[in-house]
TIRO-2110 file (N, C-alpha, C; in Angstrom, 1 decimal):
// TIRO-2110
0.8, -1.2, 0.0, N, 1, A
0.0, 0.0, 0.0, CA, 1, A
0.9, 1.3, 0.0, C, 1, A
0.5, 2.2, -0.6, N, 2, A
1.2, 3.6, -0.2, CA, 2, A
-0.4, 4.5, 0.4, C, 2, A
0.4, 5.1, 1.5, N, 3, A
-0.9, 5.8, 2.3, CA, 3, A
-0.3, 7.7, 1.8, C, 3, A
-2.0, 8.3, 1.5, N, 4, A
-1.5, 9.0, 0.9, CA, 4, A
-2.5, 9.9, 2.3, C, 4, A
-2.6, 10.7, 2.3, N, 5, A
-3.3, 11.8, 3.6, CA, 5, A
-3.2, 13.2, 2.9, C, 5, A
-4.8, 13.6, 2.7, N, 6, A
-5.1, 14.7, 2.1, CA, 6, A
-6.2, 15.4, 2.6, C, 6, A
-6.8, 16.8, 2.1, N, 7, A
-8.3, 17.4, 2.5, CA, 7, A
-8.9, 17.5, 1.5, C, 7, A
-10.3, 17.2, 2.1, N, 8, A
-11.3, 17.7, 0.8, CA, 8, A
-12.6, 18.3, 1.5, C, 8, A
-13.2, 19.2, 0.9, N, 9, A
-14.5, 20.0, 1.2, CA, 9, A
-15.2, 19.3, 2.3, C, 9, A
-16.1, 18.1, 1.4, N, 10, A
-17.0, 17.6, 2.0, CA, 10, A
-16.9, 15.8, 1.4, C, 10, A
-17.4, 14.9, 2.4, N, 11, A
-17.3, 13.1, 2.4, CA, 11, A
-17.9, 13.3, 1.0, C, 11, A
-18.7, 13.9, 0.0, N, 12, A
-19.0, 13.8, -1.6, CA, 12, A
-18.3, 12.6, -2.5, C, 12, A
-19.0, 11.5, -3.4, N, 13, A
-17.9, 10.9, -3.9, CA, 13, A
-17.0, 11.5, -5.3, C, 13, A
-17.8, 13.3, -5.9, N, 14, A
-16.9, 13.8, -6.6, CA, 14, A
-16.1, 14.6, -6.1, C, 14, A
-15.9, 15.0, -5.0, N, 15, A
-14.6, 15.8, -4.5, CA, 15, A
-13.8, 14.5, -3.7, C, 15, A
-14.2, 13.7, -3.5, N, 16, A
-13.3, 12.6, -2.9, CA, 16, A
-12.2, 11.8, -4.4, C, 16, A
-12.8, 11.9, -5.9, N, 17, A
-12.4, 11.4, -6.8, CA, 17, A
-11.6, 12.4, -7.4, C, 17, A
-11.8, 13.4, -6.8, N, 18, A
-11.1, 14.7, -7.6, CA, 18, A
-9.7, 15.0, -6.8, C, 18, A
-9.7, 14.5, -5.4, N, 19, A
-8.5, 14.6, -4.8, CA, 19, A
-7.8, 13.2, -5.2, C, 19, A
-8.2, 12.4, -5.1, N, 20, A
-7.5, 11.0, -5.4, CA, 20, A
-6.9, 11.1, -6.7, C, 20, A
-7.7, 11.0, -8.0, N, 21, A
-7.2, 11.4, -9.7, CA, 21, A
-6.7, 12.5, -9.6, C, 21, A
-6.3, 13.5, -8.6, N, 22, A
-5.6, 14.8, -9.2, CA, 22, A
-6.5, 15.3, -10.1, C, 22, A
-7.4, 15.6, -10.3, N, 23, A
-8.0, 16.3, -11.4, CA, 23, A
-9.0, 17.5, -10.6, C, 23, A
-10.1, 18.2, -11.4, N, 24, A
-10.3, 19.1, -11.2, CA, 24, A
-12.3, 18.0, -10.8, C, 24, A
-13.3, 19.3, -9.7, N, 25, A
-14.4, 18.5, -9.6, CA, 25, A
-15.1, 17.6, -11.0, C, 25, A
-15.1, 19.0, -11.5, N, 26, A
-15.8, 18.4, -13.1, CA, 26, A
-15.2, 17.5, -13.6, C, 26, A
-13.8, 17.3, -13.5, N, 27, A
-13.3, 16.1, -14.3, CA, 27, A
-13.9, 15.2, -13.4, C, 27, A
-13.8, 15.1, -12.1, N, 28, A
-14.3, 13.9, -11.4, CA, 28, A
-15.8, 13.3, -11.5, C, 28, A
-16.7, 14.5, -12.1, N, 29, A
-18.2, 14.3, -11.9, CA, 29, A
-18.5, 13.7, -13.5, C, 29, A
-17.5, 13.5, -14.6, N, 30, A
-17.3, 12.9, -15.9, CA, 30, A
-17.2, 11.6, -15.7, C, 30, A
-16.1, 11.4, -14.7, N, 31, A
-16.0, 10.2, -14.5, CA, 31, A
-16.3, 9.3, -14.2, C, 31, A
-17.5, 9.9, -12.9, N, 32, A
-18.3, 9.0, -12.2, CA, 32, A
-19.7, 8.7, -13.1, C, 32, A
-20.0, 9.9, -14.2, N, 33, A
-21.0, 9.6, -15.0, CA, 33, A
-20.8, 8.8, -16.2, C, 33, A
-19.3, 8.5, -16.4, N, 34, A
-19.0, 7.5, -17.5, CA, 34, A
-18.8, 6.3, -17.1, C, 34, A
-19.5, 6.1, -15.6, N, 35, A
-19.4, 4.6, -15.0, CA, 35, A
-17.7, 4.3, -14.9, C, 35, A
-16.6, 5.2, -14.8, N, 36, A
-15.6, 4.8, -14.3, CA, 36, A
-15.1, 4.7, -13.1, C, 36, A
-16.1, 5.0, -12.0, N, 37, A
-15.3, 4.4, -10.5, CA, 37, A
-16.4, 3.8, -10.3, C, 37, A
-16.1, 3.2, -9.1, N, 38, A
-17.0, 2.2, -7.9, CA, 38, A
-16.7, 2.2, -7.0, C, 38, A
-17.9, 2.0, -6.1, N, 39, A
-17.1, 1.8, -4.7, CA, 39, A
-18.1, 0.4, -4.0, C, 39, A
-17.0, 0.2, -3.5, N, 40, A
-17.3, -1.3, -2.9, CA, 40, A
-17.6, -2.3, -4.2, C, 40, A
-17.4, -2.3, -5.2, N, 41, A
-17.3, -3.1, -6.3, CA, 41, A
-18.4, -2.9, -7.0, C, 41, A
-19.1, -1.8, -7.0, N, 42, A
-20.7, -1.7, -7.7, CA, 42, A
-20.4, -0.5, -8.2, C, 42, A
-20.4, 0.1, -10.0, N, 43, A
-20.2, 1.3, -9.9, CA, 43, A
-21.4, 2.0, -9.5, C, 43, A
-20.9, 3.3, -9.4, N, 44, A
-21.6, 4.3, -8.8, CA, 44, A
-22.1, 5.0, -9.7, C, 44, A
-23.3, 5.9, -9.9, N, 45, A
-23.3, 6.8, -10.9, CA, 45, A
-23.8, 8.3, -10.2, C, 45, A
-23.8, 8.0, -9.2, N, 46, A
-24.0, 9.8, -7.9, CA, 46, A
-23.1, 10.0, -7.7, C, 46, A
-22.8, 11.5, -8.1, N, 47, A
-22.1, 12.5, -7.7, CA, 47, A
-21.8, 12.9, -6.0, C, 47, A
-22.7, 13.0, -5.8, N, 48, A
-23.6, 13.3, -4.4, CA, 48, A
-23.4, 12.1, -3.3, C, 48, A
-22.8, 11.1, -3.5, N, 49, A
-22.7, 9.9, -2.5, CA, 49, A
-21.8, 9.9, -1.5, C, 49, A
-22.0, 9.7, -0.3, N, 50, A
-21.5, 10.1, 0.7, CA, 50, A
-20.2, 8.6, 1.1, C, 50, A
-18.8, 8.8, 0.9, N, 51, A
-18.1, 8.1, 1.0, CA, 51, A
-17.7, 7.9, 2.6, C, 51, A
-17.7, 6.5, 3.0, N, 52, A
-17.7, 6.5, 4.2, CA, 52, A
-16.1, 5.7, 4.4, C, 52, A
-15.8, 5.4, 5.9, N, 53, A
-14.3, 4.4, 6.2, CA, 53, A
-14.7, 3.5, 5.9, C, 53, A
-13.4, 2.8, 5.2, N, 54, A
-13.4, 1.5, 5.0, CA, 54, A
-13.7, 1.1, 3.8, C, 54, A
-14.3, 2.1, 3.0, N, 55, A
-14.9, 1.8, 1.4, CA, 55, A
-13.8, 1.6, 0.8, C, 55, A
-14.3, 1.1, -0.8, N, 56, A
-13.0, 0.6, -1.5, CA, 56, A
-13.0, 1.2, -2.8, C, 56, A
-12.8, 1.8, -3.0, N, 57, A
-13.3, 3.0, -4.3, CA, 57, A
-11.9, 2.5, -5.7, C, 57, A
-12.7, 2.1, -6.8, N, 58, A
-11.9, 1.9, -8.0, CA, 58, A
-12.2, 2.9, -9.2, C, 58, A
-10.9, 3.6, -9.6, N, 59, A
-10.9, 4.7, -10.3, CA, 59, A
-10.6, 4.4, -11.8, C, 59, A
-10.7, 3.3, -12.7, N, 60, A
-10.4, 3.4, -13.9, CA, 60, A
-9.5, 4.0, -14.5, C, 60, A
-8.1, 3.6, -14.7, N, 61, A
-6.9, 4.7, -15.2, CA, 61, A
-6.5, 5.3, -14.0, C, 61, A
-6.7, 5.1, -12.5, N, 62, A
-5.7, 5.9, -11.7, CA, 62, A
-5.7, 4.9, -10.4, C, 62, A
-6.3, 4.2, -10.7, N, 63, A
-6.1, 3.0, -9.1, CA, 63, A
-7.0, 2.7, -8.6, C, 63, A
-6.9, 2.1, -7.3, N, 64, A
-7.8, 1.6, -6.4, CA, 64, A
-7.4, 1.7, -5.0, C, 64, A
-8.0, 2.1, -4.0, N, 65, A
-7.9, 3.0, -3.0, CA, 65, A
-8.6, 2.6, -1.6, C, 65, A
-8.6, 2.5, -0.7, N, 66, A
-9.4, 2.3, 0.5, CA, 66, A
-9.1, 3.4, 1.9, C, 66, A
-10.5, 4.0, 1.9, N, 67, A
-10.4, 5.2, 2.8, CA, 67, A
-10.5, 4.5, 4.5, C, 67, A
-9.0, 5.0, 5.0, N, 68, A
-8.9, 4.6, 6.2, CA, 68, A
-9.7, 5.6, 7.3, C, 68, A
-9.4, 6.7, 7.2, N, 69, A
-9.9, 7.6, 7.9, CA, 69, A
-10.7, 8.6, 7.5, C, 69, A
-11.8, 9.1, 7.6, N, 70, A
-12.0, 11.1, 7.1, CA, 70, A
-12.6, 11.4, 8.8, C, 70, A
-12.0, 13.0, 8.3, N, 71, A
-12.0, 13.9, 10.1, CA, 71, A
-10.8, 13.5, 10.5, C, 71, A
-10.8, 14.5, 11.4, N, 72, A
-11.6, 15.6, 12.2, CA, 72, A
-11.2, 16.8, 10.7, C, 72, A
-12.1, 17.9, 11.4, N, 73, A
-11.8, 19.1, 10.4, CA, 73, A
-11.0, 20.2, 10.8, C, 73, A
-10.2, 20.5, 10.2, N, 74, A
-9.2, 21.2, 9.7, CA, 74, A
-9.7, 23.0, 10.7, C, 74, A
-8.7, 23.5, 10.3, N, 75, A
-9.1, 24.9, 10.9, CA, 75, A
-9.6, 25.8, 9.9, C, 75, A
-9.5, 25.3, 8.6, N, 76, A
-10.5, 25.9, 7.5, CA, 76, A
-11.4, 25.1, 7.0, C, 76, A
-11.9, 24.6, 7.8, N, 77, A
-13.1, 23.7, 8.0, CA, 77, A
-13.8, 22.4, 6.7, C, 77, A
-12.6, 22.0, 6.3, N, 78, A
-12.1, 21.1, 5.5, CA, 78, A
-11.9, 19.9, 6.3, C, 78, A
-12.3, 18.9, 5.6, N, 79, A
-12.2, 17.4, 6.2, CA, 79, A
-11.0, 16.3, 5.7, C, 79, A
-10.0, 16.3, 7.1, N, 80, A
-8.5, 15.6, 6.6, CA, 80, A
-9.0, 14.1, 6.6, C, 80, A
-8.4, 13.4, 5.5, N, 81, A
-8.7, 12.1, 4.8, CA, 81, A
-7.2, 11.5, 4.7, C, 81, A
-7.7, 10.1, 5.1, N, 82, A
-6.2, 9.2, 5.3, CA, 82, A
-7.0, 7.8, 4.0, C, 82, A
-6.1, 7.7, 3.0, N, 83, A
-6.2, 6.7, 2.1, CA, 83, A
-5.0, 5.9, 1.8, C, 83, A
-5.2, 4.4, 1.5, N, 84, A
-4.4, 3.6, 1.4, CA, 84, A
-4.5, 3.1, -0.3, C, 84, A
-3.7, 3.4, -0.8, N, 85, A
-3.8, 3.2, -2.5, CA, 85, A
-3.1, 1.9, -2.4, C, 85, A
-3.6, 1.0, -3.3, N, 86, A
-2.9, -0.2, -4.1, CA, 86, A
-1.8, -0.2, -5.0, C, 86, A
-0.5, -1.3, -4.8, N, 87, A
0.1, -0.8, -5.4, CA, 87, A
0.0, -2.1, -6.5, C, 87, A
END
């Protein structure tokens, strides 16, 4: 595994895919509508899906991932996220 530890706005599964892929929200909200991630092995097609610990989120072209932690929040009231990528 490499553990990667980042922030993002809100638990959302397109700002959660937008920090993971490096890309921008809208690239992320493309992705999830072209059926390219999943989480927990079922893709997803909501933008809007509330990612919780322990899911297993597969990104098509950028990996596969399991969120170990999200929280506490930040002092700009951003939520710190601990993820374990596949290698």
């Amino acid at each position: 595994f490499l553990i990667l530890n980042d922030t993002v706005s809100s638990p959302r599964l397109d700002c959660v895919v937008a920090v993971l892929a490096r890309v921008s929200r809208g690239s992320a909200s493309e992705l999830i509508k072209k059926e390219l991630v999943s989480v927990n092995h079922t893709i997803i097609r909501s933008v809007s899906l509330k990612v919780r610990e322990n899911d297993v989120l597969s990104i098509r072209g950028y990996g596969k991932f399991r969120i170990d932690s999200i929280g506490p929040l930040t002092r700009k009231q951003r939520l710190h996220f601990s993820v374990r990528k596949y290698i």
